[in-house]
Every structure is written in C-alpha cells, then in structure tokens.
N, C-alpha and C positions, 0 to 999 in steps of 0.2 A: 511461495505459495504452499510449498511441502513442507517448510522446515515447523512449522507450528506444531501440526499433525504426529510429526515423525518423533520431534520432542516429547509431545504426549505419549506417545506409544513407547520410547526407547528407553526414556528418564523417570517416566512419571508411574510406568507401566498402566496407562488409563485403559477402559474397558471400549470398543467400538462403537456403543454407546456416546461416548464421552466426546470421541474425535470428533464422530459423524456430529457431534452439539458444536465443537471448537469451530468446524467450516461451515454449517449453517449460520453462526451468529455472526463470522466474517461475511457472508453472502446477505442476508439481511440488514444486516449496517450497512454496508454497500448500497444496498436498493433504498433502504431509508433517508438515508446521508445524501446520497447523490444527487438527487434532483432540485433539492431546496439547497442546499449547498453552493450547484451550478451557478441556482438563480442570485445568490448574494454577492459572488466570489467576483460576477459581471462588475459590480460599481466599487469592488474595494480595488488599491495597487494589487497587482500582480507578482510581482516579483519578491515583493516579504511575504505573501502566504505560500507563494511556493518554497521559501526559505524558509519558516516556518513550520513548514508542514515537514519537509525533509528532515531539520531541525528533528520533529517533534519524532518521525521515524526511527530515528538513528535512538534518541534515547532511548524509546519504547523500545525496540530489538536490544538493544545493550543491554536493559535490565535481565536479561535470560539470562545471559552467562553469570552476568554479576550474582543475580538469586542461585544461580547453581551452584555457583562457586562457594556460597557461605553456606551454602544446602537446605536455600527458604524457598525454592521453587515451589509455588503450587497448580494447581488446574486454573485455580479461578484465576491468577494473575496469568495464562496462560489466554484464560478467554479477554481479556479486557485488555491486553497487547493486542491480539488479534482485533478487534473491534476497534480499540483508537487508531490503528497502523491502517486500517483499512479506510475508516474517516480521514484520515492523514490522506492516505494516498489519491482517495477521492477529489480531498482540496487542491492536492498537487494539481493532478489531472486536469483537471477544471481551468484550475489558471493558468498550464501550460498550454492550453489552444488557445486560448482568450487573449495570450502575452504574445501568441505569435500573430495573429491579427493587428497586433499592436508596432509588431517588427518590420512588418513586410508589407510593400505595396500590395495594394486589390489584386493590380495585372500579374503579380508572379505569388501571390496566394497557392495556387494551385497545386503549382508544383514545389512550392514550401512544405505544402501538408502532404505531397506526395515522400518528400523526402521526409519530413519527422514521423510519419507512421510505418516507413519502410525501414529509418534505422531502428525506433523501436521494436521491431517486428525483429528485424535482424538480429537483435542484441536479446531479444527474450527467446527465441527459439532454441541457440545451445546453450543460455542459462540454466532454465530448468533441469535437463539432463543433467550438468555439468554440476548443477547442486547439490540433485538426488544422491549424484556420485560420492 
C-alpha cells in the first residue's frame, strides 16, 4: 500500500503533488473496477482469475525493480502499476469470496468467512509496518 508512494518520493524524487495523484488514481480504480468487476467475476471460474489476477500482480510489481535496475523508471509507469495492481487485486478479491462459497457447505459458511477475514486481518496488520520498515 506504501511501497508505490515511497518509490515515488525516494527514487523518483516526485513532488506531493504527484504521490497525493499516484494514491488517488489507485483509490478511484478501486471504486471504478470493483463493483462491475464483482458483478462479472460471479459467472466466470474462479480459481484462473484469481490465478490470473496474482499472476497479473506479481508482474506488474516486478516491472519496478526491473525499470530501476536499467534506470527507465518513470512516474507514469508508476501510476499505471498502481491502477492495474489495484484492478488485479480487485479481481482477486472478488473471486476469493465467491470461490469460498463454492468450497464450503451453507452450514459452516459462517465460520469459513470468520476465519478467512481473521487470517487476512492477521497477516495485514504487521505487514504494513514490517514493510514501511
């Protein structure tokens, strides 16, 4: 969530201006993406757009080092990581509720989604910090 931002600030030396546009255009693809996305993501498999979507993650994050590494990094490829990683993540999202409905009886639903929003919960609270670091 930080490491976008922090790039543009560390490497890129961008203006506040520039971040405060990198996390609104991640935030508004978010709210764009998501809702009609949800609605499509219901009638496809599950489990290749979530492998897909990770898939599509992992590249998009890779290209950062790789452009740094030859010293082509720019802003704009900075925003349009952020914006497909966020659609990406979106898709994930989507079809990981929808593929556990798929896994698990009605009767212990419940507490299916008690546990996969508690270990997510779990595993994102000392992430952040532990990334900033």
């Amino acid at each position: 969530m930080g490491a976008l931002p922090l790039i543009a600030l560390l490497v890129l030396d961008s203006s506040a201006f520039q971040v405060s546009a990198l996390v609104a255009l991640s935030g508004v693809a978010s709210a764009l993406i998501a809702l009609p996305l949800g609605a499509r993501i219901e009638h496809w498999y599950k489990r290749p757009v979530m492998m897909s979507a990770d898939l599509a993650r992992c590249v998009l994050l890779a290209s950062i080092p790789v452009a740094m590494a030859f010293d082509v990094l720019t802003f704009t490829q900075l925003c349009v990581v952020g914006v497909l990683q966020t659609a990406a993540s979106a898709a994930f999202d989507a079809a990981s509720g929808a593929h556990l409905k798929a896994l698990v009886l009605p009767e212990h639903r419940l507490r299916a989604n008690s546990l996969f929003e508690t270990t997510t919960g779990s595993a994102s609270v000392p992430a952040r910090p532990s990334a900033g670091f």
